[in-house]
C-alpha positions in Angstrom: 5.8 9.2 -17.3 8.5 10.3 -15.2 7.1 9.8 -12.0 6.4 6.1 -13.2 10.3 6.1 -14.7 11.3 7.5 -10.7 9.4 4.9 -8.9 10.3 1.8 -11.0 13.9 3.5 -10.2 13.4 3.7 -6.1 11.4 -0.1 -6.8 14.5 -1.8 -8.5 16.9 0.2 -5.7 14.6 -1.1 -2.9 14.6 -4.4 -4.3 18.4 -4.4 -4.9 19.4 -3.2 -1.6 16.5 -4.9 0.7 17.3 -7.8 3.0 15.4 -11.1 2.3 13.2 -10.1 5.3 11.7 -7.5 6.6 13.9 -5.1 9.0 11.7 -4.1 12.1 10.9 -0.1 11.7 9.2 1.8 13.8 5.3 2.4 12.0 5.6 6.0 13.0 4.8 7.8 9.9 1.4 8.7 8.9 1.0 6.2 6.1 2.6 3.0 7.9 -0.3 4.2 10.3 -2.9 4.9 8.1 -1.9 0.7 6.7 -2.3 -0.5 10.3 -5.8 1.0 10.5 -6.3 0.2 7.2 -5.9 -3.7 7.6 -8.5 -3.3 10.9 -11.3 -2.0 9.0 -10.7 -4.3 6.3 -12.1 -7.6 8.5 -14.7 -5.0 10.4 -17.6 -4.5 7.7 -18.8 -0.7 7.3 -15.2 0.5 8.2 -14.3 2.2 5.3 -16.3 5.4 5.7 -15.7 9.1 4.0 -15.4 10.0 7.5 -12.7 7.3 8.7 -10.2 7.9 5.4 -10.7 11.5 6.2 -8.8 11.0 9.5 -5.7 10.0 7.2 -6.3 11.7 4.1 -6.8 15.8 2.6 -10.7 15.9 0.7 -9.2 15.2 -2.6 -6.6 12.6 -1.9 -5.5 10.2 -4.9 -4.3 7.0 -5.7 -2.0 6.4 -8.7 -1.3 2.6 -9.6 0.8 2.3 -12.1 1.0 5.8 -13.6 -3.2 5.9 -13.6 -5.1 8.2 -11.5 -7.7 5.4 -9.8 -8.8 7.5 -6.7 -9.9 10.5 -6.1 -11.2 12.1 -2.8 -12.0 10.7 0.6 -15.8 9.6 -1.3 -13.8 7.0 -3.8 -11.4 6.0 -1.1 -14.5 4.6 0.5 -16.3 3.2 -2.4 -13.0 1.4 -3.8 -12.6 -0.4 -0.7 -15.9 -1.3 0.3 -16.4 -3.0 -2.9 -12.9 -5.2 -2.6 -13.6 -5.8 1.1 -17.0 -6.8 -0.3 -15.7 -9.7 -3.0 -14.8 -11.4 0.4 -11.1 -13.1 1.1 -8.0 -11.3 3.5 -6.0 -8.6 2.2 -3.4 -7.6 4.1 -0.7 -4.3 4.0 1.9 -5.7 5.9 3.3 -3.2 8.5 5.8 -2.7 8.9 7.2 -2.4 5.8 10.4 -3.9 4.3 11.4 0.0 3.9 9.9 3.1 4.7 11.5 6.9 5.2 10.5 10.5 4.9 12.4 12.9 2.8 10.2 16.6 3.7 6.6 16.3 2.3 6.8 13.0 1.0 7.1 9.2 2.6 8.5 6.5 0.5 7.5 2.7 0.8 8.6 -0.6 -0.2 6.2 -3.1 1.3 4.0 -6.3 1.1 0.6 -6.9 -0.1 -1.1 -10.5 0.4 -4.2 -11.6 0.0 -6.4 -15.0 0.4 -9.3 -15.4 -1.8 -11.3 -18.7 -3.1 -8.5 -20.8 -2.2 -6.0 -18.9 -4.0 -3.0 -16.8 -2.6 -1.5 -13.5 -4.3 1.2 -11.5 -3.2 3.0 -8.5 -4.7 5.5 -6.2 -4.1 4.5 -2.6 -4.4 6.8 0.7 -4.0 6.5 4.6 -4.3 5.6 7.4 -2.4 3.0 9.9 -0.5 2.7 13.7 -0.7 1.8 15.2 2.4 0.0 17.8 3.1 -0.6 19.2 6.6 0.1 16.0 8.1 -2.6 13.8 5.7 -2.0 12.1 2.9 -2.7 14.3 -0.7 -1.8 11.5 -2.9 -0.4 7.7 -2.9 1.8 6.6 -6.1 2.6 2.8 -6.5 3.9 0.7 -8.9 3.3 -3.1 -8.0 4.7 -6.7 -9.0 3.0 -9.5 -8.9 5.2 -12.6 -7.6 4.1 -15.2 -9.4 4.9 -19.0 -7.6 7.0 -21.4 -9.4 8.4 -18.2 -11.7 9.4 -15.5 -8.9 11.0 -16.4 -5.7 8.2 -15.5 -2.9 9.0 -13.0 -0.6 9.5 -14.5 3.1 6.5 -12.1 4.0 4.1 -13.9 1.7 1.5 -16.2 2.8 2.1 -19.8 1.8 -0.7 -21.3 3.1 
């Protein structure tokens, strides 16, 4: 609970204190890096391999989405993402990210995710942070907001058509 009270607290400061677009940043850091390779393998089918997340992530990396544990280990990484690069459309990281810096083990993020699918367009805004661990990634934490058209003002690196 209170690493989901922290990162809603780093995603209202990011949002408070970001420009209305993006600031070019170097993509330097291993996760802005593991996101470039990441949108690549999404449009190249049998991409997302145990082996290829293993080049960016330790053996029993995790994802955490909104305070729940929905990833764990290189084997899942693969699995999760073959089946939504599988339900066909675009999905996109966009890097570089509105915000990004390391503080010792741990890279924080405030950055885009858009996607195309059936005609529709989505696009949310998703913050938080990665433990490091000999230079992979051990975990990814995010908490995400769904803009919504016509109710939240759409971010200037959202797809609009």
């Amino acid at each position: 609970m209170k690493k989901t009270l922290l990162i809603a607290s780093v995603l209202a400061a990011f949002t408070l204190s970001a420009p209305a677009t993006a600031q070019e940043k170097p993509a330097n850091d291993v996760v802005s890096k593991m996101f470039t390779w990441w949108n690549q393998a999404f449009k190249t089918p049998g991409a997302y391999t145990p082996e290829n997340f293993s080049k960016f992530f330790t053996p029993d990396a995790t994802l955490v989405l909104e305070g729940r544990t929905v990833i764990n280990g290189v084997d899942q990484w693969a699995t999760h993402f073959q089946k939504i690069q599988s339900g066909g459309g675009d999905v996109e990281i966009v890097v570089p990210f509105k915000d990004v810096f390391e503080v010792g083990d741990r890279v924080y993020t405030y950055h885009v995710i858009r996607s195309r699918r059936d005609g529709q367009l989505g696009c949310s805004l998703a913050a938080g942070h990665a433990e490091l661990k000999g230079g992979k990634i051990a975990s990814i934490v995010l908490v995400r907001h769904t803009l919504e058209a016509g109710k939240d003002p759409l971010d200037a690196q959202c797809w609009t058509d």
